[in-house]
C-alpha positions in Angstrom: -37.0 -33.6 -2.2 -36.0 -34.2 1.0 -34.5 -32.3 3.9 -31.2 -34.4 3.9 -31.1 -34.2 0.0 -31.4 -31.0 -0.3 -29.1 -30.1 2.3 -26.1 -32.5 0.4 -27.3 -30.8 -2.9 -26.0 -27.2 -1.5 -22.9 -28.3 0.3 -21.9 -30.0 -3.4 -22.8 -26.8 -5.2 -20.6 -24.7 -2.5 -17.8 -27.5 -2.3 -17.1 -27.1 -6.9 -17.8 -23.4 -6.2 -15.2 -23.0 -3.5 -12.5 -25.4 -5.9 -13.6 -23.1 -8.6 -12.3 -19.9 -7.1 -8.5 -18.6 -7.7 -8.3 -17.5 -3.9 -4.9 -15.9 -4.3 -6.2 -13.7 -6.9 -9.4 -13.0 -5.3 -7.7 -11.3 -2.5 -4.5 -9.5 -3.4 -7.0 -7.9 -5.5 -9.9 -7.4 -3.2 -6.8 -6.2 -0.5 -5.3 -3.9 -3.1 -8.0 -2.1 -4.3 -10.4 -2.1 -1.8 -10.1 -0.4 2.2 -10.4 -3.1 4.5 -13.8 -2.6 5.7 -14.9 -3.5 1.9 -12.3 -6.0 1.0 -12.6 -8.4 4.0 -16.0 -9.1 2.6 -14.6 -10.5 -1.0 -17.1 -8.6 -3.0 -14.8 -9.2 -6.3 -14.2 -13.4 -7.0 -12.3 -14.5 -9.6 -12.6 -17.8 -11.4 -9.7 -19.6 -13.3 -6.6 -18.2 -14.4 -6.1 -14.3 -14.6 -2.9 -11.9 -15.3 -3.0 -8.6 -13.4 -1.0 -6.5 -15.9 -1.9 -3.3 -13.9 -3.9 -2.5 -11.2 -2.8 1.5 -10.9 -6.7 2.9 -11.7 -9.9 2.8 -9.1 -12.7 0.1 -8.7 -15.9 1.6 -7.1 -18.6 -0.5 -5.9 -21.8 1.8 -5.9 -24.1 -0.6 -4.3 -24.4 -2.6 -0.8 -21.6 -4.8 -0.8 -21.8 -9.0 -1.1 -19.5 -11.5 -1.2 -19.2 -12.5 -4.6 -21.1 -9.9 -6.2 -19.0 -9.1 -8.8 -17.8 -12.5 -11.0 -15.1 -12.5 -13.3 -14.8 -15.9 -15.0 -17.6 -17.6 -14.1 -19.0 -20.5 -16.1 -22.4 -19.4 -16.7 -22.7 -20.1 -20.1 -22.8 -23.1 -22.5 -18.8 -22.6 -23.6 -16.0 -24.6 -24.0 -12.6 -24.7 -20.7 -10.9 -21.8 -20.4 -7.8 -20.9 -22.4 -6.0 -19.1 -19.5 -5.8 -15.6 -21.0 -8.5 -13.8 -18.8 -6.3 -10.5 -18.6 -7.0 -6.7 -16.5 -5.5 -3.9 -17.3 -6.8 -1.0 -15.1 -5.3 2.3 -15.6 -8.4 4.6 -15.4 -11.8 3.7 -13.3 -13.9 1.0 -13.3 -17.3 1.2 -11.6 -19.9 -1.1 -10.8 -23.7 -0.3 -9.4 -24.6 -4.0 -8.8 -24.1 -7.3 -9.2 -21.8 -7.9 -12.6 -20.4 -10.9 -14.1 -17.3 -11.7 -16.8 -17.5 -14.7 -18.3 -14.0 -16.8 -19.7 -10.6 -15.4 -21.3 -11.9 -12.0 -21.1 -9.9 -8.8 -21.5 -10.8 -5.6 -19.8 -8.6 -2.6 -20.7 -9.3 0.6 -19.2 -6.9 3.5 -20.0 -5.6 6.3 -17.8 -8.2 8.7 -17.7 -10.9 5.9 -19.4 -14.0 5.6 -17.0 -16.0 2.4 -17.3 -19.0 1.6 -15.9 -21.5 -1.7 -16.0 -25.0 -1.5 -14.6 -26.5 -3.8 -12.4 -26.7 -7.4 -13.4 -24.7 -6.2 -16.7 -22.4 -8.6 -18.1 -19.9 -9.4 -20.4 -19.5 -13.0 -22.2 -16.8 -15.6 -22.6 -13.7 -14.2 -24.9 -14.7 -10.4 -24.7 -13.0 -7.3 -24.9 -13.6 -4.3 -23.4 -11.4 -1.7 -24.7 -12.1 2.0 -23.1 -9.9 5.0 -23.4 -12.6 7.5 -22.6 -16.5 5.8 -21.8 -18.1 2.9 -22.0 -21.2 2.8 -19.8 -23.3 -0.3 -19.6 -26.8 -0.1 -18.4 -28.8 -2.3 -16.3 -29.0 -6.2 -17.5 -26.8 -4.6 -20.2 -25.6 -8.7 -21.3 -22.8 -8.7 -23.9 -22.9 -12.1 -25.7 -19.3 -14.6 -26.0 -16.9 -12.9 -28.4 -18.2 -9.5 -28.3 -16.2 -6.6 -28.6 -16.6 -2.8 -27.4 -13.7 -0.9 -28.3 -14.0 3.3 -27.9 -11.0 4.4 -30.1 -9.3 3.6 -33.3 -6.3 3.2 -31.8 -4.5 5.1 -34.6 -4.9 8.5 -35.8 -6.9 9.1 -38.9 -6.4 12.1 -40.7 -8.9 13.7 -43.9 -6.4 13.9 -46.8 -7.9 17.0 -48.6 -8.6 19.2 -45.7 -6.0 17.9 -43.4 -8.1 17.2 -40.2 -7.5 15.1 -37.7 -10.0 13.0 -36.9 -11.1 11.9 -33.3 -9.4 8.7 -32.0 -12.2 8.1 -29.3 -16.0 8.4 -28.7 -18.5 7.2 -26.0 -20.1 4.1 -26.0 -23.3 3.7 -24.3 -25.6 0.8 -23.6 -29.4 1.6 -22.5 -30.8 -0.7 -19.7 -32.1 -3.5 -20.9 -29.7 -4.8 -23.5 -29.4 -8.0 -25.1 -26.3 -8.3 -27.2 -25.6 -11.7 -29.0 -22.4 -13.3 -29.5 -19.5 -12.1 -32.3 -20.9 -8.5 -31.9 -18.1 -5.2 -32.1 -19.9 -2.3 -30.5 -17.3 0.8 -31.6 -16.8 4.4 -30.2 -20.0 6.9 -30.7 -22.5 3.8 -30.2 -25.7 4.5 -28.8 -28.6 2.0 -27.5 -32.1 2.7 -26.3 -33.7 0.3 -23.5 -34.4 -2.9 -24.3 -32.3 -2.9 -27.6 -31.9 -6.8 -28.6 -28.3 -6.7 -31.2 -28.2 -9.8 -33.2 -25.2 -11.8 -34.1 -22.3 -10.5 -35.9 -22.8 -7.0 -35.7 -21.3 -4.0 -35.7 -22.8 -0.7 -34.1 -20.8 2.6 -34.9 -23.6 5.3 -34.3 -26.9 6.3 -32.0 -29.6 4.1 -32.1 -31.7 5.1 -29.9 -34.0 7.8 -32.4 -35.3 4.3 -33.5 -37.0 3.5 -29.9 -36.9 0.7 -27.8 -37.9 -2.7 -27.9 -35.8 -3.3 -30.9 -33.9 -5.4 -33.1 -30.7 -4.0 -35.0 -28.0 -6.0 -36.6 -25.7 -6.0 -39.6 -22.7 -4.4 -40.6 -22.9 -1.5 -40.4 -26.3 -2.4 -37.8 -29.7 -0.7 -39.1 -33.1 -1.4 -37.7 -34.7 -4.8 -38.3 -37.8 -5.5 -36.1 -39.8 -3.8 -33.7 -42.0 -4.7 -30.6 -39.6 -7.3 -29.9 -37.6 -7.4 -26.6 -35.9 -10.8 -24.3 -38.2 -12.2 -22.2 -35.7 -10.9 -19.0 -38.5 -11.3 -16.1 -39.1 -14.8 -17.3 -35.3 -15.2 -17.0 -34.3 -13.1 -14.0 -34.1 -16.2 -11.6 -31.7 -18.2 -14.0 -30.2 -14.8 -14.5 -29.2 -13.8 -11.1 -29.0 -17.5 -9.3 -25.6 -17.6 -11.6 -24.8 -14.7 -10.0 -25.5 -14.8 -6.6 -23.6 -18.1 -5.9 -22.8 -17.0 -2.1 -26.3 -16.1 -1.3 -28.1 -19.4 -2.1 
């Protein structure tokens, strides 16, 4: 290729990024949540449409900050337009070590006194929810798959009707490092992953999974063990991976 082409190839990829971004968004809340010294560097982006129903909790970036680094609505996957219904509600705290990335319509609900955190690279998939009133911790290249759902209560108080205990409304979630979660997946309170856990589609994970090891497959409903010595081939995609991600650094 040459020097000329190349150069036009980047300005075009810059150019639809730059139309891509919701500016306004991107820095009332980069301005609101951040101290200066942080926000002028726009390390949050938003793509698309987004309502801000609250923005009352914290945001912590554990990591050298980059413009860009954390994405939410980016078209990174094979999926169809956006629907316009991206929504944040942040009560509690939301923290990220790294790079992160939210893909269309998503919905991330955090709770006052929820604390959320995604590892670096981790991700979360065109319509998702993320649902936390007390933990939900994603590990590194923790990737939830379109339409998958982690959700740490019940929402509603369940009760046993011969002894008359109440039972808990919410439980932890946790995600090892190394996590591949496929699409239409519901990860519920108490769940549990080891490293390099692959979760196949339509699942649903209510318990600890990590006596089972890791390099895994689990899926089904309720999820039980299905394969071993199997894991995602993540060095042979960490380019692809993180070139969607680091838009601003190419």
């Amino acid at each position: 290729m040459s020097p000329l082409r190349g150069t036009y190839r980047r300005f075009k990829k810059r150019w639809k990024i730059f139309w891509s971004i919701n500016w306004m968004k991107t820095w009332y809340f980069n301005y609101k949540m951040f101290p200066y010294s942080i926000a002028s560097k726009l390390p949050v982006v938003f793509y698309g449409r987004v309502k801000f129903t609250c923005l009352d909790g914290k945001i912590t970036i554990d990591a050298p900050i980059k413009k860009g680094m954390i994405g939410f609505g980016q078209a990174y996957e094979k999926s169809t337009r956006e629907s316009g219904i991206a929504e944040i509600n942040l009560q509690g705290e939301l923290v990220f070590k790294g790079y992160a990335q939210f893909g269309k319509d998503y919905l991330v609900y955090i709770h006052n006194g929820g604390y959320c955190e995604f590892g670096h690279m981790a991700s979360l998939a065109s319509s998702g929810r993320l649902i936390c009133y007390k933990s939900i911790v994603l590990g590194t290249y923790a990737r939830i798959g379109s339409q998958g759902q982690l959700i740490d209560t019940n929402f509603h108080q369940m009760i046993d009707t011969k002894t008359g205990e109440r039972l808990p409304k919410t439980g932890s979630i946790q995600l090892g490092d190394y996590n591949f979660v496929s699409n239409r997946v519901t990860i519920m309170q108490k769940t549990k992953t080891p490293n390099n856990c692959t979760i196949a589609s339509n699942t649903l994970c209510n318990k600890d999974y990590t006596d089972l090891g890791e390099n895994i497959l689990i899926g089904g409903i309720p999820a039980k063990l299905l394969r071993e010595h199997i894991s995602r081939d993540w060095e042979g995609e960490k380019d692809q991976i993180e070139s969607s991600l680091k838009v601003f650094e190419s």
